[in-house]
N, CA and C of each residue as an Amber inpcrd file, in Angstrom:
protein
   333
   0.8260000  -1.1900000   0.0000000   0.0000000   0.0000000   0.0000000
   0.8770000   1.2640000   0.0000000   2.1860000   1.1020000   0.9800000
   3.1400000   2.5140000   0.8130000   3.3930000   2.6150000  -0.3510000
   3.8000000   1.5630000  -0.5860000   4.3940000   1.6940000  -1.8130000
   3.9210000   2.4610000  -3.1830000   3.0020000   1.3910000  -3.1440000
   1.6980000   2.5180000  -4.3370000   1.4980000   3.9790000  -3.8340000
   1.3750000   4.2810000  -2.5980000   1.0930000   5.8340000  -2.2320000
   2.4920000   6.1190000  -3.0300000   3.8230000   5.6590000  -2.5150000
   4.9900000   6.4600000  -2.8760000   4.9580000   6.6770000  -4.5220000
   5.1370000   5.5270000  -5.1670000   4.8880000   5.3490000  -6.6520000
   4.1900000   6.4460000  -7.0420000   2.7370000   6.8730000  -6.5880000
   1.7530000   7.5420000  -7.1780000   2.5300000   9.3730000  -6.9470000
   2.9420000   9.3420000  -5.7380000   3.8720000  10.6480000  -5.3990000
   4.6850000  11.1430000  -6.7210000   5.3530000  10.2070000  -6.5930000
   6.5290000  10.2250000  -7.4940000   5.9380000  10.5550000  -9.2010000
   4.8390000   9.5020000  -9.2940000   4.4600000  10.0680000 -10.5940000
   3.4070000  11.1240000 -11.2190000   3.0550000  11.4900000 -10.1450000
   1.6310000  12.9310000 -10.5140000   3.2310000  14.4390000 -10.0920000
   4.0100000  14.0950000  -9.2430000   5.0590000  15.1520000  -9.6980000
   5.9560000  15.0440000 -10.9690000   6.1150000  14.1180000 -11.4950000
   6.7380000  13.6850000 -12.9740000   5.4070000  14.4010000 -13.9890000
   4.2570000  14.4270000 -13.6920000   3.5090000  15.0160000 -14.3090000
   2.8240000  16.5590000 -14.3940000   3.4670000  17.1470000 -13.2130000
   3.6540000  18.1600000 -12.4770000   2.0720000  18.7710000 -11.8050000
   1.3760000  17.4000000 -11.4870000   0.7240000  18.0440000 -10.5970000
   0.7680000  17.3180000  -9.2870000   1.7680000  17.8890000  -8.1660000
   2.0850000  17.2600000  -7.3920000   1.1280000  16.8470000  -6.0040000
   0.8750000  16.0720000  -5.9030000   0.1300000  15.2700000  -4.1740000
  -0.2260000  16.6370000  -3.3050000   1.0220000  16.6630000  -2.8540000
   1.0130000  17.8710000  -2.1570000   0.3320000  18.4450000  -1.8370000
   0.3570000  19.2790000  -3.3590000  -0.8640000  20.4930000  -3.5780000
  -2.0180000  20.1910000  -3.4650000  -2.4830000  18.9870000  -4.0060000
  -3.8780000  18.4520000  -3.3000000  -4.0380000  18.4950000  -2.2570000
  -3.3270000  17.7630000  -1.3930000  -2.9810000  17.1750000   0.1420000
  -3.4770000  19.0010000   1.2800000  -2.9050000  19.7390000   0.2810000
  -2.6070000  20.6350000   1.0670000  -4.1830000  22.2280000   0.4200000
  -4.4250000  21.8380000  -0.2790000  -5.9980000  21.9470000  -0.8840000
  -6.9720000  21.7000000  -0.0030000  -6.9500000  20.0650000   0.3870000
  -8.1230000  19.4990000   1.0790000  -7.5700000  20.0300000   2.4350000
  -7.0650000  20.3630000   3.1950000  -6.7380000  20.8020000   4.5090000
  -7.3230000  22.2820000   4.2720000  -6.9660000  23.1910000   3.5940000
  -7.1310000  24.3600000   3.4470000  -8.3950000  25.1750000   2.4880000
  -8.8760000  24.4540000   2.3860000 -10.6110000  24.5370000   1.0400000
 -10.9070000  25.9450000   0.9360000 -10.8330000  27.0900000   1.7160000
 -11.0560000  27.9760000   1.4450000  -9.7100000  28.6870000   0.9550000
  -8.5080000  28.4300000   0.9440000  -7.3780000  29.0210000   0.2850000
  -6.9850000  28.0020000  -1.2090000  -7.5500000  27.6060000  -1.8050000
  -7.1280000  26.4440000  -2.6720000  -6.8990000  27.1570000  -4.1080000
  -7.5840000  27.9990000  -4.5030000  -7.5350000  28.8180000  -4.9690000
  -6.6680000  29.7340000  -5.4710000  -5.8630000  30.1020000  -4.1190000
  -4.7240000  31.0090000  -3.8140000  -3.7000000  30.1880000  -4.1090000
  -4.0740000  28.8010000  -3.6740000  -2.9070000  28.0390000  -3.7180000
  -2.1400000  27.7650000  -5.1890000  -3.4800000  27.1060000  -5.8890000
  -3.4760000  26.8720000  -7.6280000  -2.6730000  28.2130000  -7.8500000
  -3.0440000  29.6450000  -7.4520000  -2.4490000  30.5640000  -8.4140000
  -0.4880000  30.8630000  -8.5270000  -0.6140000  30.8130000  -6.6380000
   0.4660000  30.6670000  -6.3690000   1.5180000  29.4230000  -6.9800000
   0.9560000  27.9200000  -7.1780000   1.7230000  27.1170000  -7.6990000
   2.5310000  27.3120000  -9.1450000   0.8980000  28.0120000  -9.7620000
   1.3980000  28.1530000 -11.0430000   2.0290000  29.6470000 -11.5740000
   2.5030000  30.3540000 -10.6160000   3.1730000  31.5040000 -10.8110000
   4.2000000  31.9710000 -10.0310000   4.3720000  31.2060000  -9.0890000
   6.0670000  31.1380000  -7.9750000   6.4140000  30.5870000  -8.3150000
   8.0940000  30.1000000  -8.9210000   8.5060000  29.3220000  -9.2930000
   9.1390000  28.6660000  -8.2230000   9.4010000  29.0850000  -6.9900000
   9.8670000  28.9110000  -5.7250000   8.6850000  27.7380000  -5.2520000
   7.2220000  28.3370000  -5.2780000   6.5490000  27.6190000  -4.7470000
   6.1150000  26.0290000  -5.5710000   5.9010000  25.8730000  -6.7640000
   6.3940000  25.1130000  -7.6760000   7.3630000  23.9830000  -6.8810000
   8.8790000  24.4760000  -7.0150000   9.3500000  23.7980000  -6.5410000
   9.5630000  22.7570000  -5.5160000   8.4940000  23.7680000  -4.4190000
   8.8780000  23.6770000  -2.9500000   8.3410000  21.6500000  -3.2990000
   6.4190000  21.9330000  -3.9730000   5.8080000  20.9360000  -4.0900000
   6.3330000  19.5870000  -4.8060000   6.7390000  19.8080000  -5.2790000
   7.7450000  19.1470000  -6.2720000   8.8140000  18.5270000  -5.3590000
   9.6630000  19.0190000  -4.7520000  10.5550000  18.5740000  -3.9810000
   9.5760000  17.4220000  -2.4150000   8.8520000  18.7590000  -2.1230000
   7.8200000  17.7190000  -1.4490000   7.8640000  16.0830000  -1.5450000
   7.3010000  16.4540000  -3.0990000   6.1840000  15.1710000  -3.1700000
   7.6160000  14.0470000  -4.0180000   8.1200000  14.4410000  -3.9880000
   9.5970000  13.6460000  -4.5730000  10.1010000  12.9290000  -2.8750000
  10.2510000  13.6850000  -1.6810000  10.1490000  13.3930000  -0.5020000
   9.8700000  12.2530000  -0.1780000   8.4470000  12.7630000  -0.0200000
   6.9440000  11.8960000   0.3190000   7.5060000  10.1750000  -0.2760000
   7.1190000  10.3790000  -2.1740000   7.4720000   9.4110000  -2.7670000
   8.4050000   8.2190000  -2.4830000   9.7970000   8.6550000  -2.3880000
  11.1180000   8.5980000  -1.7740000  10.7200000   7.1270000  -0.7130000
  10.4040000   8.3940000   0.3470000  10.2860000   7.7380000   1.6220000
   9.2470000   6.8240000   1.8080000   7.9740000   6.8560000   0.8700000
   6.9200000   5.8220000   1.2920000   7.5340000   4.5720000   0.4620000
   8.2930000   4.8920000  -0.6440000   8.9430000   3.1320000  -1.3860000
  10.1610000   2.8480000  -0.7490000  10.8010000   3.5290000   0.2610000
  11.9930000   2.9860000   0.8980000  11.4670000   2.2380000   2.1720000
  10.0920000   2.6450000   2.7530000   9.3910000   2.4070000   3.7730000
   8.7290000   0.6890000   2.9970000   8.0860000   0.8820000   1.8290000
   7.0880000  -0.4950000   1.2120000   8.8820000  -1.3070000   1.1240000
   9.9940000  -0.9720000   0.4850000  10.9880000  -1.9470000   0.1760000
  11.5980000  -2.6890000   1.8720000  11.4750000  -1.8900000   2.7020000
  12.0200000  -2.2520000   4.0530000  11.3050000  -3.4490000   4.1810000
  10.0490000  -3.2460000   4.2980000   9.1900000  -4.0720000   4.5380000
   9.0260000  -5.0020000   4.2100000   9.1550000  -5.5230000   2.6240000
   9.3900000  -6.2980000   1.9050000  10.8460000  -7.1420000   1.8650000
  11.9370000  -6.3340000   2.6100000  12.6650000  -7.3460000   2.6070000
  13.0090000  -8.1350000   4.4540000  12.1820000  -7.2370000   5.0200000
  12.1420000  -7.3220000   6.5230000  11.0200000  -8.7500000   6.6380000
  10.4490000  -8.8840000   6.2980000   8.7890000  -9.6100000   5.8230000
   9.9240000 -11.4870000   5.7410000  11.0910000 -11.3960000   4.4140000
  11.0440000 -12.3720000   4.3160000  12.4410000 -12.3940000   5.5740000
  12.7540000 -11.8850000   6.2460000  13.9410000 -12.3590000   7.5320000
  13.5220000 -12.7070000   9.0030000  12.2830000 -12.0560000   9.3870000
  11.6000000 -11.9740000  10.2580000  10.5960000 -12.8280000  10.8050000
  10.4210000 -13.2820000  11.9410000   9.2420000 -14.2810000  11.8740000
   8.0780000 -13.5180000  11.8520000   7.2280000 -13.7380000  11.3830000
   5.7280000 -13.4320000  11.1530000   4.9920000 -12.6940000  12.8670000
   5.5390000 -12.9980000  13.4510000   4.8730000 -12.3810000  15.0680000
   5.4950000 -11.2670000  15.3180000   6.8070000 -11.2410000  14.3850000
   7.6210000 -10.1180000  14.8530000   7.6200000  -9.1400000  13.9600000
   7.3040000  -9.5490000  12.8380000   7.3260000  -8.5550000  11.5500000
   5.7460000  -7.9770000  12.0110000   4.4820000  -8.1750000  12.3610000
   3.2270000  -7.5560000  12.4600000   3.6260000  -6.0450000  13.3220000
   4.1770000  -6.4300000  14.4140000   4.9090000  -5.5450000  15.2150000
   5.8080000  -4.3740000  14.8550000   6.5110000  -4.6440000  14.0900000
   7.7000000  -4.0930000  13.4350000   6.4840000  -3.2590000  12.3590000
   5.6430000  -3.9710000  11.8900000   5.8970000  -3.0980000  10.5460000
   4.5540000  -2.1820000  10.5110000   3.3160000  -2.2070000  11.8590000
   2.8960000  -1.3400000  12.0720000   4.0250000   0.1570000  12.8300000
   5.2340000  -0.0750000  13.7080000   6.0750000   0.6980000  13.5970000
   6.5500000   1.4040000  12.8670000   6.8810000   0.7870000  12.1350000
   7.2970000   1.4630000  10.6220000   6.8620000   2.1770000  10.5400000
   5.8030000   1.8290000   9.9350000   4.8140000   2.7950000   9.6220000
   4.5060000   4.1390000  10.1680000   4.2780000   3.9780000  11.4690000
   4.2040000   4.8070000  12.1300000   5.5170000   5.9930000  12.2430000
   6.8200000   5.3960000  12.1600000   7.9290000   6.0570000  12.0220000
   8.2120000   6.7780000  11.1580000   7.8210000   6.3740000   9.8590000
   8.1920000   6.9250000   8.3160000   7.1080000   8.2990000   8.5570000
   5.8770000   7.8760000   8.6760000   4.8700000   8.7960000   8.6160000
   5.0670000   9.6520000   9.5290000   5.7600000   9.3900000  10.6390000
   6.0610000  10.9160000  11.4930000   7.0160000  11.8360000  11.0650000
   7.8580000  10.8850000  10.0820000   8.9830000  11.7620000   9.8890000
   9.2100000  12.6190000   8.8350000   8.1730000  11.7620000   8.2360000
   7.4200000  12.7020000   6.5900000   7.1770000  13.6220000   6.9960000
   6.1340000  13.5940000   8.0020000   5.1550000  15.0450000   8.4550000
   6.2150000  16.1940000   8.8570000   6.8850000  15.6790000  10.0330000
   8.0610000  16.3390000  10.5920000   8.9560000  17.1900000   9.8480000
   9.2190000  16.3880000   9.1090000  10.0750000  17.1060000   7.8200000
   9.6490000  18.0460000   6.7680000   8.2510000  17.6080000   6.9630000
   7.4810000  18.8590000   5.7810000   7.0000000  19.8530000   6.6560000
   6.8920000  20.2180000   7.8760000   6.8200000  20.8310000   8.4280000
   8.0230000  21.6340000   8.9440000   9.0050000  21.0180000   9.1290000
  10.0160000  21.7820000   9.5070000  10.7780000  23.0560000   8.0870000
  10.4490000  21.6790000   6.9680000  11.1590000  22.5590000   5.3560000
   9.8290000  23.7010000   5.4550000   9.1980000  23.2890000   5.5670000
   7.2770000  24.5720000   5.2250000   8.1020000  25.5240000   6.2640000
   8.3020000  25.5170000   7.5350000   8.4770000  27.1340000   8.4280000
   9.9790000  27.2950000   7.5620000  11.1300000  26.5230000   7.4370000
  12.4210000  26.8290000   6.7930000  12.1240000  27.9350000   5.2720000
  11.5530000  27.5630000   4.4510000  10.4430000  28.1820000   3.6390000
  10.3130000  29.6040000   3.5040000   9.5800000  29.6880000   4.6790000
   8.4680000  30.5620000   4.9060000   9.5050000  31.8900000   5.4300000
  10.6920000  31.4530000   7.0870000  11.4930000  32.3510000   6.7150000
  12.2070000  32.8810000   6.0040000  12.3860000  31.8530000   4.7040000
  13.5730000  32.3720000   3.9430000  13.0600000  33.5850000   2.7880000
  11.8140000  32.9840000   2.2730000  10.8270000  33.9110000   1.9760000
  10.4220000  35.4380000   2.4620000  10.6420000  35.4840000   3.7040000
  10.1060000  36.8210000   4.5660000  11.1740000  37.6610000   4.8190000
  12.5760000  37.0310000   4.7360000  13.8270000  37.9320000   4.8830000
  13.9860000  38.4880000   3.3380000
């Protein structure tokens, strides 16, 4: 399932309409708008999504490959354990990280 999320990351930014900007659309419904205009006329902001969702991508197929090779070393009682962890790990650190680059961003922008 990461995997396909990552895959799909990876390829709607190869197509340049990146996750992201959706992702970050449906959170924000009344700025979405602003957002579309801004994507398609900052080239900064452009990027930012892009790099994003290249991120995202990245990390959810390094997260599905772990798994997959953790799956066949592991006994089955221990891998259920492990790989709701995972999960949980990758996905904090996604967030974490897009949050930390979003304020990194935002000051570099304002200076």
């Amino acid at each position: 399932m990461t995997g396909g999320m990552g895959i799909s990351f990876l390829a709607f930014a190869a197509l340049g309409h990146p996750l992201t900007l959706d992702a970050a659309k449906t959170w924000r419904p009344e700025r979405a708008g602003e957002m579309d205009r801004d994507f398609h006329s900052n080239p900064a902001a452009h990027r930012w999504h892009l790099k994003v969702s290249a991120v995202w991508g990245a990390g959810l197929i390094a997260e599905a490959s772990t798994r997959a090779v953790l799956v066949y070393l592991l006994p089955i009682d221990v891998m259920v354990g492990i790989s709701a962890a995972l999960a949980v790990i990758v996905f904090a650190a996604l967030i974490a990280w897009t949050v930390w680059d979003r304020k990194r961003r935002q000051a570099a922008w304002s200076s």
